[in-house]
C-alpha positions as CSV (number, residue, x, y, z in Angstrom):
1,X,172.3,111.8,233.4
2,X,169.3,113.2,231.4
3,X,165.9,111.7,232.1
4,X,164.1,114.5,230.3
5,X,161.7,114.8,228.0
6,X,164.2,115.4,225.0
7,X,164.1,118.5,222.8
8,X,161.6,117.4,220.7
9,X,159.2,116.4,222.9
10,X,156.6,119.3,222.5
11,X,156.7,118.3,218.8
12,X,155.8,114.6,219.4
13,X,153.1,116.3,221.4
14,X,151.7,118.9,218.6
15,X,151.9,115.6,216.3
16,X,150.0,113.2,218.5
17,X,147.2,115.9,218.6
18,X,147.5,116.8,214.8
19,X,147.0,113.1,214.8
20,X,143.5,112.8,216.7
21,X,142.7,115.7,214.0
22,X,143.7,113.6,210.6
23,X,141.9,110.7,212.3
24,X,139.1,112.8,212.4
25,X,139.1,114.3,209.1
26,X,139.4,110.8,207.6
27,X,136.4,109.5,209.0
28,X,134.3,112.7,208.1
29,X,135.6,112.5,204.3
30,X,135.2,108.5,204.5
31,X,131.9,108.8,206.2
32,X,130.7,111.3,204.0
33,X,131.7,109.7,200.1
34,X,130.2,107.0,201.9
35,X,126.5,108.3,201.8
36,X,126.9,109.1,198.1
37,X,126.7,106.1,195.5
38,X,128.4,105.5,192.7
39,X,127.6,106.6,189.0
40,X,127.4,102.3,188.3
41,X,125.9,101.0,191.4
42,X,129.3,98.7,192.3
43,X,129.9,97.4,195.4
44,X,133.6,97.8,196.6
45,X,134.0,93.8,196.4
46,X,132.6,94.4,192.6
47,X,135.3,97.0,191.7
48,X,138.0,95.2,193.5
49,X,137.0,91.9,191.4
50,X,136.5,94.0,187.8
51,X,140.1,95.3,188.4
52,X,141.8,92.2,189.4
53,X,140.2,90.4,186.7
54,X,141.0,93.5,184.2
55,X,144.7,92.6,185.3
56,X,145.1,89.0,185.5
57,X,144.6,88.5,188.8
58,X,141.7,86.1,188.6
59,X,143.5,83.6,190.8
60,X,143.2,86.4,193.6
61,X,140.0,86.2,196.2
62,X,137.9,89.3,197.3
63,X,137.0,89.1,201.3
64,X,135.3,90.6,203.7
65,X,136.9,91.0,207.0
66,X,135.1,92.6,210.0
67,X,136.4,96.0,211.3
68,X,135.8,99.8,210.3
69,X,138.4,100.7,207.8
70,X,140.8,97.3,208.0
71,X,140.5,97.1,204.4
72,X,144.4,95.7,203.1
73,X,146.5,93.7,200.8
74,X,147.7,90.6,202.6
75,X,150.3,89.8,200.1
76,X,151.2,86.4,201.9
77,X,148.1,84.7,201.0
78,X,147.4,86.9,197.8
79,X,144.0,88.6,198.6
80,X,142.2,91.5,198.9
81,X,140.6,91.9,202.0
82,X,137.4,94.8,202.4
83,X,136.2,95.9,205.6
84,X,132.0,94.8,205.6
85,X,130.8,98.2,204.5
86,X,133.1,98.6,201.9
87,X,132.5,94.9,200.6
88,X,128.7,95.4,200.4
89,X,128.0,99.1,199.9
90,X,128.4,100.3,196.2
91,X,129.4,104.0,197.6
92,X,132.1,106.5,196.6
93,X,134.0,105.6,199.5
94,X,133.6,102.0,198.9
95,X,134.5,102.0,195.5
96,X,137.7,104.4,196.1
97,X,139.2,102.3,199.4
98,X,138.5,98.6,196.7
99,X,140.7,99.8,194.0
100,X,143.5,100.9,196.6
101,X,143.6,97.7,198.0
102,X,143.9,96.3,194.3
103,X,146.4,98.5,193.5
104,X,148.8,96.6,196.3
105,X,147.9,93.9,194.2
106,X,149.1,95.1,191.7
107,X,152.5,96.1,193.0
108,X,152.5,92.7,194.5
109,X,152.1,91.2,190.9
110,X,154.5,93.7,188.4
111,X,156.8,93.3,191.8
112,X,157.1,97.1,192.8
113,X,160.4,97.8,194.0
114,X,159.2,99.2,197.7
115,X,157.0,97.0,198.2
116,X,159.1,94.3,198.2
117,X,161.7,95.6,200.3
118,X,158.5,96.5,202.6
119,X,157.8,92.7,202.6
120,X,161.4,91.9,203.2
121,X,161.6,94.4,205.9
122,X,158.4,93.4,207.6
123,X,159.8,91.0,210.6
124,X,163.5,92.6,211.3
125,X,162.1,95.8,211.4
126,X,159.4,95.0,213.7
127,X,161.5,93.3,216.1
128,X,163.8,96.7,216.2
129,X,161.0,98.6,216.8
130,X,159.8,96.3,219.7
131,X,163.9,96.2,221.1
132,X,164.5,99.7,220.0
133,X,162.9,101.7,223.2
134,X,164.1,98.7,225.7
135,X,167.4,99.2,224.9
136,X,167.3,103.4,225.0
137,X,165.5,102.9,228.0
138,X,167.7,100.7,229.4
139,X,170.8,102.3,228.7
140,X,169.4,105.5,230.3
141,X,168.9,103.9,233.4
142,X,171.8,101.8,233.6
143,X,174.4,105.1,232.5
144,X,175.3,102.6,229.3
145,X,175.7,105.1,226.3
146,X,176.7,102.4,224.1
147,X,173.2,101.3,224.9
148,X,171.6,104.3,224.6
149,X,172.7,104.8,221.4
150,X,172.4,100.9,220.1
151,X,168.7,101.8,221.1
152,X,168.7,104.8,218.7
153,X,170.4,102.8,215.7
154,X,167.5,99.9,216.1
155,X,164.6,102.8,216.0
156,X,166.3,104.8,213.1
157,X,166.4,101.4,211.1
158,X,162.6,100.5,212.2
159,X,161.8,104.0,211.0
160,X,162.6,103.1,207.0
161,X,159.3,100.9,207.0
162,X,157.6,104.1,207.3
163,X,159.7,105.6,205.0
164,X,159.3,102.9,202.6
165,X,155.4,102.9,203.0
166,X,155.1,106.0,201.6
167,X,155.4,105.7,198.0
168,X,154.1,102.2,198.3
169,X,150.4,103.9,199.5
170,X,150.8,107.0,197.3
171,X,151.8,104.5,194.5
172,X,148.4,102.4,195.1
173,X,145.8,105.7,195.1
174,X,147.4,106.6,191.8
175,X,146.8,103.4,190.0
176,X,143.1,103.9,192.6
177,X,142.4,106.8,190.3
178,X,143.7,106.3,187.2
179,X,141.5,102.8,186.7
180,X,138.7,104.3,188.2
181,X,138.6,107.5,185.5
182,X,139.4,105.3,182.5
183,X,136.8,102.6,183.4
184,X,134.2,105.6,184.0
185,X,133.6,104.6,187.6
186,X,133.7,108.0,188.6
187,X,131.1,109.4,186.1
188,X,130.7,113.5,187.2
189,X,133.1,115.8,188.6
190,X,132.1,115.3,192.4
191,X,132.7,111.7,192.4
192,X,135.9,112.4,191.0
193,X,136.7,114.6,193.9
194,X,135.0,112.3,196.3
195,X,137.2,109.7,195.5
196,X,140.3,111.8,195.7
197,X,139.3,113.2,198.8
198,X,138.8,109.5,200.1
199,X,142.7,108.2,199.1
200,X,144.4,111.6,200.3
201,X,142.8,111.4,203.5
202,X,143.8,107.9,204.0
203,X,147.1,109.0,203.0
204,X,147.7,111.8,205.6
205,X,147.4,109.4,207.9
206,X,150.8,107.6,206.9
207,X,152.8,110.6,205.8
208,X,152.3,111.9,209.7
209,X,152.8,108.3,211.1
210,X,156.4,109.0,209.2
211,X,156.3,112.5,211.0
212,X,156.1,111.0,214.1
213,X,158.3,108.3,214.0
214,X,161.0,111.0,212.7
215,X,160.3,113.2,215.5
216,X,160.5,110.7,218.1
217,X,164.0,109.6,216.7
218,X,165.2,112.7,216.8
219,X,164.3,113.3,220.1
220,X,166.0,110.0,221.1
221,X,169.3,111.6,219.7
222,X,168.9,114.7,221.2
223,X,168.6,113.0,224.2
224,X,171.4,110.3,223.9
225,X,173.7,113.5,223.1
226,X,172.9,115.1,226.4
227,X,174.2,111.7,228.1
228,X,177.2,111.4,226.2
């Protein structure tokens, strides 16, 4: 019986610190384009409302929720909710984060193909990924391969909502972008960038919460072979 760390254990490692190091870089980039204001003096709640209006979305409420960086969609009830700085601050940052959030509501209106399956996913996939390390665990200790691997299939299936989240984020900065450089919310060159900077940072953080979540499942496998 193998109660070992699993072959890719050191990986999972190097990835948990590369996290602590993209968490970092994304508040320095957030925290710095947050400093800087915008060419048009907006608020983040006053670009997220100007787009949602711009795309018939009046029906849909602005908020301000309490947190650094909880700024999301919540596309049960249909709002946009900004994190307090974001909200009142008419920064780069500000500005960049609003219209990302807009974009989800976006997909949520023209009814983007992964985002709906993300919404649909939501609760079964949750519940695997709450199951998926009892049951691997369990089966370990109990010598019940069958287990071990019903564990495995339950975290491989939880891992499609990172999967799926992917485009869905990448999806929202590009419509982030392309409204604010056609509106000319990002006036010179350097707000441009700024703003970029702002979204890709944001998105490193899900493309290595997919790395992870990959790395751990194969680990699991490797693992689950060695107790076959």
């Amino acid at each position: 019986m193998d109660f070992g760390f699993g072959p890719y254990f050191p990986l999972i490692i190097a990835l948990m610190v590369l996290s602590f190091v993209v968490q970092g870089y994304l508040s320095r980039t957030y925290g710095k384009w947050g400093q800087v204001r915008n060419s048009r003096n907006l608020t983040g709640a006053q670009v997220a409302r100007m787009m949602l209006d711009e795309n018939g979305l009046q029906s849909v409420p602005v908020n301000m929720v309490p947190g650094f960086l909880t700024d999301h969609y919540d596309p049960r009830n249909k709002t946009v909710n900004l994190s307090e700085a974001n909200f009142n601050i008419p920064s780069i940052s500000a500005m960049a984060v609003a219209a990302h959030e807009v974009g989800h509501a976006i997909q949520d209106k023209v009814r983007m193909p992964a985002l709906v399956l993300r919404g649909q996913m939501a609760v079964p996939l949750s519940l695997g990924m709450n199951f998926a390390p009892l049951m691997f665990m369990a089966g370990i200790f109990l010598n019940l391969t069958g287990l071990i691997w019903v564990g495995v299939a339950l975290f491989a299936f939880a891992m499609l909502f990172h999967l799926v989240t992917l485009p869905v984020e990448f999806d929202a900065s590009r419509r982030a972008l392309v409204y604010l450089q056609q509106r000319g919310l990002c006036g010179a060159v350097e707000a441009q960038n700024g703003a970029r900077k702002v979204l890709t940072a944001a998105a490193l953080t899900y493309v290595l919460g997919f790395a992870m979540a990959l790395a751990q499942l194969l680990n699991m496998i490797g693992i689950a072979r060695n107790n076959d």
